[in-house]
Residue frames relative to the residue before (quaternion, step in Angstrom):
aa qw qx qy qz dx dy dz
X 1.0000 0.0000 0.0000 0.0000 0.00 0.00 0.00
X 0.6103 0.5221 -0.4556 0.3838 3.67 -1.25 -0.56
X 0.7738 -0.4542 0.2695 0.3497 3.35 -1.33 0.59
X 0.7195 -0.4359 0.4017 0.3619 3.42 -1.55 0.53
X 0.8426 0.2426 -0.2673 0.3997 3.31 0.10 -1.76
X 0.5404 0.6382 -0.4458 0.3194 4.10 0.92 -0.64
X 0.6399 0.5706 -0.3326 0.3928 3.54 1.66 -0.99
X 0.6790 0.4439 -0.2451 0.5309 3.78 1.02 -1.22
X 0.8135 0.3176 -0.3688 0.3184 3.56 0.69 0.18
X 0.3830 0.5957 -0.4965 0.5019 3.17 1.71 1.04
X 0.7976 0.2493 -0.2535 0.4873 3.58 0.68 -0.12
X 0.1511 -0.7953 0.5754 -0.1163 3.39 0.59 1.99
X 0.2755 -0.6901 0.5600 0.3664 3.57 -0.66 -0.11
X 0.2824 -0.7174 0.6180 0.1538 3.45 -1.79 0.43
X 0.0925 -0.8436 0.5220 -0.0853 2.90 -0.62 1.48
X 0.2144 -0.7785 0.5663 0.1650 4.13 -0.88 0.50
X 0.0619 -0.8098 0.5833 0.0099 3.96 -0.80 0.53
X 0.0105 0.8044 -0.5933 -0.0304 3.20 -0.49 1.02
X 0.0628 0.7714 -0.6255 -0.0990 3.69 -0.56 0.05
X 0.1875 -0.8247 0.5190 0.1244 3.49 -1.09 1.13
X 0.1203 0.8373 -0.5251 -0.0931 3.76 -0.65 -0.23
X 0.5996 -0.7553 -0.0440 0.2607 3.45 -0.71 0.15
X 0.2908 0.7469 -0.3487 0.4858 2.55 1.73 1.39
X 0.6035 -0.4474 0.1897 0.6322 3.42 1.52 -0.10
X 0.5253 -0.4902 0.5870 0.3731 3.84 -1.58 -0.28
X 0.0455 0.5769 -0.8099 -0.0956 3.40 -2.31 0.37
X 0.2921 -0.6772 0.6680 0.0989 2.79 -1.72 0.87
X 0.1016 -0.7122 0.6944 0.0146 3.55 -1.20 0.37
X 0.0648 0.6859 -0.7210 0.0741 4.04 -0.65 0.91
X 0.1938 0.6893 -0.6921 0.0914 3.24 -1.49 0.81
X 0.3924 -0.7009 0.4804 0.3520 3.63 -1.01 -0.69
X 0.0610 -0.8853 0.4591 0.0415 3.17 -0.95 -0.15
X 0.1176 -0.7055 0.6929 0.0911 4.12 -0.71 0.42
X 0.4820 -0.6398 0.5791 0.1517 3.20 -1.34 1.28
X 0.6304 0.4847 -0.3765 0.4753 3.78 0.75 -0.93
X 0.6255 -0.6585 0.3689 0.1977 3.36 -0.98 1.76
X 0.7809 0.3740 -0.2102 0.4541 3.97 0.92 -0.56
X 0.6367 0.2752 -0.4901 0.5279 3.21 1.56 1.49
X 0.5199 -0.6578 0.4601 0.2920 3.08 -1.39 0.95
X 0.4369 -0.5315 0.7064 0.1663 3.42 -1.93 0.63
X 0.0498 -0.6669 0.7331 -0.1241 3.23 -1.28 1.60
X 0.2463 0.6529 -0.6961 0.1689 3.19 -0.91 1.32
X 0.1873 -0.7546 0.6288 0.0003 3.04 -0.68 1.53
X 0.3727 -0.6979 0.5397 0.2876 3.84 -1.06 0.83
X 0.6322 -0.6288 0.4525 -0.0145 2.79 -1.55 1.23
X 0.4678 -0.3980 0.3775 0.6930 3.20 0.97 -2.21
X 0.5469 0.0899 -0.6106 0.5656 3.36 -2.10 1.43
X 0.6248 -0.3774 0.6049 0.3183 2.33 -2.39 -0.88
X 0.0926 -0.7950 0.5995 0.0065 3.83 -0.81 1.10
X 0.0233 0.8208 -0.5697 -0.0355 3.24 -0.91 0.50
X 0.4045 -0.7387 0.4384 0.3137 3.64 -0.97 0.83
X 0.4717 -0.7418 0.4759 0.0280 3.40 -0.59 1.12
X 0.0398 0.7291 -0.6198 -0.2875 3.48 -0.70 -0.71
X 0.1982 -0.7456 0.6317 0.0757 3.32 -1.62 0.58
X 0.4348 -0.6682 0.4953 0.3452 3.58 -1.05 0.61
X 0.5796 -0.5461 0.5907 0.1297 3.17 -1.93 1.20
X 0.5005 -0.6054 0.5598 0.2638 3.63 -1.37 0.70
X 0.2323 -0.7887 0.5432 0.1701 4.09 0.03 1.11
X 0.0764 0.7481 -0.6591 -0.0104 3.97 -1.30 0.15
X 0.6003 -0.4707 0.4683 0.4458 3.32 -0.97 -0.24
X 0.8418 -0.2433 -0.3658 0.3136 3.38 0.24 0.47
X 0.7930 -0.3289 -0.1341 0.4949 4.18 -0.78 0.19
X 0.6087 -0.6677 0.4285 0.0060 3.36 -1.10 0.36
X 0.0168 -0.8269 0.5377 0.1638 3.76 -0.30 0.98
X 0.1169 0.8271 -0.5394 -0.1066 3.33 -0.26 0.07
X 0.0627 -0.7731 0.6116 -0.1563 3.58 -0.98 1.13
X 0.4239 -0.7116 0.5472 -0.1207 3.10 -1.70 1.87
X 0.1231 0.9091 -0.3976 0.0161 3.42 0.05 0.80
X 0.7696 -0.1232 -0.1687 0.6034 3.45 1.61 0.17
X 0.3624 -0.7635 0.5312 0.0599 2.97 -1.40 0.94
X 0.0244 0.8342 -0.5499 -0.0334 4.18 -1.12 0.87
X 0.3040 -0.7607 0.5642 0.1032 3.38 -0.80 0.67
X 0.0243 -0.6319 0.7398 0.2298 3.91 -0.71 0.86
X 0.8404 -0.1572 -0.0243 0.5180 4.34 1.14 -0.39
X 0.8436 -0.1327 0.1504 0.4981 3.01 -1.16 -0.64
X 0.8504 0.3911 -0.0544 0.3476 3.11 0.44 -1.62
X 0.6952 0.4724 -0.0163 0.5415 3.00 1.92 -0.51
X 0.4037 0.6416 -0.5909 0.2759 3.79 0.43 0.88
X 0.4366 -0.6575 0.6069 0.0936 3.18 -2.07 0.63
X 0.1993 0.7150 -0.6662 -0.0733 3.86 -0.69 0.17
X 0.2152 -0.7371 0.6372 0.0655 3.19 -1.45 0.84
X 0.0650 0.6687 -0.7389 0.0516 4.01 -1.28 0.42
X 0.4280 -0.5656 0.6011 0.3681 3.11 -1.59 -1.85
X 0.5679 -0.5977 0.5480 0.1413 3.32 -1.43 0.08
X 0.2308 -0.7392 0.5744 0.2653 3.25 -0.72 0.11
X 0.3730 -0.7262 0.4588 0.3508 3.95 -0.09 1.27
X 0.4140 -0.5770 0.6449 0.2826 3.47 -2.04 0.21
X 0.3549 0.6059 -0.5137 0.4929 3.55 1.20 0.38
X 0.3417 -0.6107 0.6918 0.1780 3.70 -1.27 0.16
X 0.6511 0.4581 -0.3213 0.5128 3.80 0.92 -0.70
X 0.7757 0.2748 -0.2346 0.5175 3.51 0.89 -0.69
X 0.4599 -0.7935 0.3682 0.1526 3.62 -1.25 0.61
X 0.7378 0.2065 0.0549 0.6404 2.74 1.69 -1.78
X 0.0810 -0.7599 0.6431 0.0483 3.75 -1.18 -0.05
X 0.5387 -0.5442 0.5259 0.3701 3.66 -1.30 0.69
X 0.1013 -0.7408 0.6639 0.0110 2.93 -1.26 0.38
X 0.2685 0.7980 -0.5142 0.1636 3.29 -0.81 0.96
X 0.1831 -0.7204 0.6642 0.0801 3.66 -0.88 1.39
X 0.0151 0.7575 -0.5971 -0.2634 2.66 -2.14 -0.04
X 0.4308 -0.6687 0.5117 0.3247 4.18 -0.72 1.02
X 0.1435 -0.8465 0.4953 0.1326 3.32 -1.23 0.83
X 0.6151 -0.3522 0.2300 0.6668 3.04 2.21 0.12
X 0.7649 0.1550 -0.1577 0.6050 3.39 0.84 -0.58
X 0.9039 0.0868 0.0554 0.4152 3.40 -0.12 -1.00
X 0.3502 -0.7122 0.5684 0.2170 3.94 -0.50 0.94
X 0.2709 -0.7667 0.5785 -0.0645 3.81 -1.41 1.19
X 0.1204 -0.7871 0.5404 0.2721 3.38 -0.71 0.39
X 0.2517 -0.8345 0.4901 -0.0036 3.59 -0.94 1.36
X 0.6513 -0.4963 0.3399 0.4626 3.44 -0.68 1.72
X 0.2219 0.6526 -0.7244 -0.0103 3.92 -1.59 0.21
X 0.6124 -0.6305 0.4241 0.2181 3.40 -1.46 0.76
X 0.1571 0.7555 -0.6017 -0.2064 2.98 -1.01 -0.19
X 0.8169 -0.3433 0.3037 0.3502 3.44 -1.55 0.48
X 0.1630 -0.8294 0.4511 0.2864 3.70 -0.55 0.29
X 0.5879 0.2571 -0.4622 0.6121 3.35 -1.10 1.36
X 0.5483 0.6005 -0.4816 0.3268 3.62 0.18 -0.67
X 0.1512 -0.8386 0.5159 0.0884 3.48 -1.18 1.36
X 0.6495 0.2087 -0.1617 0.7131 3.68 1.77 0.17
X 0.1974 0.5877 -0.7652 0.1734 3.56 -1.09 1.22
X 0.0495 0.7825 -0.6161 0.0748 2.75 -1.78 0.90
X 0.3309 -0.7379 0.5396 0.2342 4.07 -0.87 0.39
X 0.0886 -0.8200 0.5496 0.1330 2.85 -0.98 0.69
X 0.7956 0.0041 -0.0188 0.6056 3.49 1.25 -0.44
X 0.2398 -0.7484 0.6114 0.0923 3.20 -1.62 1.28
X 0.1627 0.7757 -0.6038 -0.0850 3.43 -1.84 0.16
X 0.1210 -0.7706 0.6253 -0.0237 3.10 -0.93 1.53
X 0.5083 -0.6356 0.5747 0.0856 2.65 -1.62 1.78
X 0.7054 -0.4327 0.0999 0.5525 3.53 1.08 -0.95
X 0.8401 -0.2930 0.0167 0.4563 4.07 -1.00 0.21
X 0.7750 0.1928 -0.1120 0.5914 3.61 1.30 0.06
X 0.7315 0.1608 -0.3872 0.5378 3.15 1.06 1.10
X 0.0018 0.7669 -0.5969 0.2355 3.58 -0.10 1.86
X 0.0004 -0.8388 0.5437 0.0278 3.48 -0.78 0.81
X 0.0006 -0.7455 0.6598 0.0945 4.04 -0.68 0.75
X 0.1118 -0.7209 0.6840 0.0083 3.11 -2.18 0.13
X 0.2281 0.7442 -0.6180 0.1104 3.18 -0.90 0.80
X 0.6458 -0.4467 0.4798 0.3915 4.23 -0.75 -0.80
X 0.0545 0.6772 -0.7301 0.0736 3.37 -1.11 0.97
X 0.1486 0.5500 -0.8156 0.1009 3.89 -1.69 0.96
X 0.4285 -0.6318 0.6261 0.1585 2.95 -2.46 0.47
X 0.8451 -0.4279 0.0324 0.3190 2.95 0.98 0.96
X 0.6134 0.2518 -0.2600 0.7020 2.71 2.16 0.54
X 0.6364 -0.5633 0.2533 0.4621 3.17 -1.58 0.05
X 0.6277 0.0711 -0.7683 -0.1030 1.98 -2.17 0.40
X 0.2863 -0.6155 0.6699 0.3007 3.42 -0.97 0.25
X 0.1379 -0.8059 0.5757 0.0063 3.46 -1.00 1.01
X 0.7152 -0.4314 0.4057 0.3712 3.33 -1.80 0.68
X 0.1583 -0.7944 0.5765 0.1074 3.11 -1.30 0.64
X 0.2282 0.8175 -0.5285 0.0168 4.01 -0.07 0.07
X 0.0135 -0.7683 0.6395 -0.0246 3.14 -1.06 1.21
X 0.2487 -0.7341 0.6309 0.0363 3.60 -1.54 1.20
X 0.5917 -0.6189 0.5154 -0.0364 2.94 -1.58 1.63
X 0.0991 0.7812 -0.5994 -0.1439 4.31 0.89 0.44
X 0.5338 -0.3868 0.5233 0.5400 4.33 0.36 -0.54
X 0.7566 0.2536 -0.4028 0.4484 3.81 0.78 0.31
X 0.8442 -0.0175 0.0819 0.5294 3.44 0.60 -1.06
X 0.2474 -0.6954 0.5765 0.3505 3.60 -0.97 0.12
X 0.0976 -0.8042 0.5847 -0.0429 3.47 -1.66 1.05
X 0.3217 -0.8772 0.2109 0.2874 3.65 -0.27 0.49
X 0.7025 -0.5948 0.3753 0.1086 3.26 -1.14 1.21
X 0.3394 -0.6974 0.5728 0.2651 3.79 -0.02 0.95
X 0.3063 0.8061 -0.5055 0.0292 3.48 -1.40 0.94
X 0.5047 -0.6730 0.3068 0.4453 3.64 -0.41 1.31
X 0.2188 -0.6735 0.7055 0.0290 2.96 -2.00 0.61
X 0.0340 0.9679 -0.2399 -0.0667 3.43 0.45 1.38
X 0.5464 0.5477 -0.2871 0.5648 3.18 2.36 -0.35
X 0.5794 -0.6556 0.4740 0.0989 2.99 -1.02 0.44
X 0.6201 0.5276 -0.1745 0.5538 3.12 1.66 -0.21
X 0.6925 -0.2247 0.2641 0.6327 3.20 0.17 -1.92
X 0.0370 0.6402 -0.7630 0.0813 3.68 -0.98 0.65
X 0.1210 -0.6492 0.7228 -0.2035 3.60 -1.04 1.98
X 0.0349 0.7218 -0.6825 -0.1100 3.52 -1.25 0.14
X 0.2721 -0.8839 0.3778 0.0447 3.60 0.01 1.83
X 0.7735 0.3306 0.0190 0.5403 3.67 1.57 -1.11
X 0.0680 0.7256 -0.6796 -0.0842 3.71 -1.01 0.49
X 0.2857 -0.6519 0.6567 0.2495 3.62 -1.26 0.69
């Protein structure tokens, strides 16, 4: 029982972020609820974190957009990848993918499978400025969901043949 919004903002999600480089790693765990009338608590861990803001994916009408991992080759240079929610009605889901140049976060062109009506990232790693790799799961609405892997050249990202061996579901949640 009890209201709508008190219910969706008991079940924030909990999330951890490390980012390493070669000066050492910081971590930063907190939670969070996308739905504007709950608050984001991220409390720092270790370095020096700060909440930022980044720009949403705009359409004709409102928009989810969601971050789901995040890499650092430096300062000036970090990557997070998720999805969108499309302004298509036929389509559900959409890559998503920023990048922080030190000052201000961007959204940068990403593929997506053709026909495909839900793709998404779930995790990035970048070796350095022209060699970034994400993953996450793209289907057209049936099974199989399939592997997704996309690569970062220092000009454009482009996707990356990759096997899909289950019939069913085949996801690829993690890159080291």
């Amino acid at each position: 029982q009890g209201d709508w919004s008190s219910d969706v903002c008991s079940s924030d999600l909990y999330y951890k972020v490390t980012s390493c480089t070669r000066k050492g790693c910081v971590t930063a765990t907190g939670t969070f609820e996308t739905f504007p009338n709950c608050p984001d608590i991220v409390p720092p861990i270790s370095g020096s974190w700060q909440k930022v803001s980044s720009p949403n994916v705009s359409g004709a009408t409102p928009l989810h957009n969601e971050l789901l991992g995040v890499a650092a080759v430096a300062e000036s240079d970090v990557w997070a990848v998720g999805w969108a929610q499309g302004s298509d009605p036929s389509i559900s889901k959409r890559t998503l993918i920023q990048h922080f140049d030190g000052n201000l976060w961007s959204i940068v062109p990403s593929p997506n499978p053709h026909n495909d009506i839900l793709s998404e990232l779930h995790s990035v790693s970048a070796a350095s400025a022209n060699d970034v790799w994400a993953v996450g799961s793209s289907h057209n609405g049936g099974p199989p969901v399939r592997t997704l892997i996309e690569h970062w050249d220092g000009t454009q990202w482009s996707i990356v043949p990759s096997p899909s061996p289950d019939t069913q579901l085949n996801v690829l949640n993690e890159i080291g």
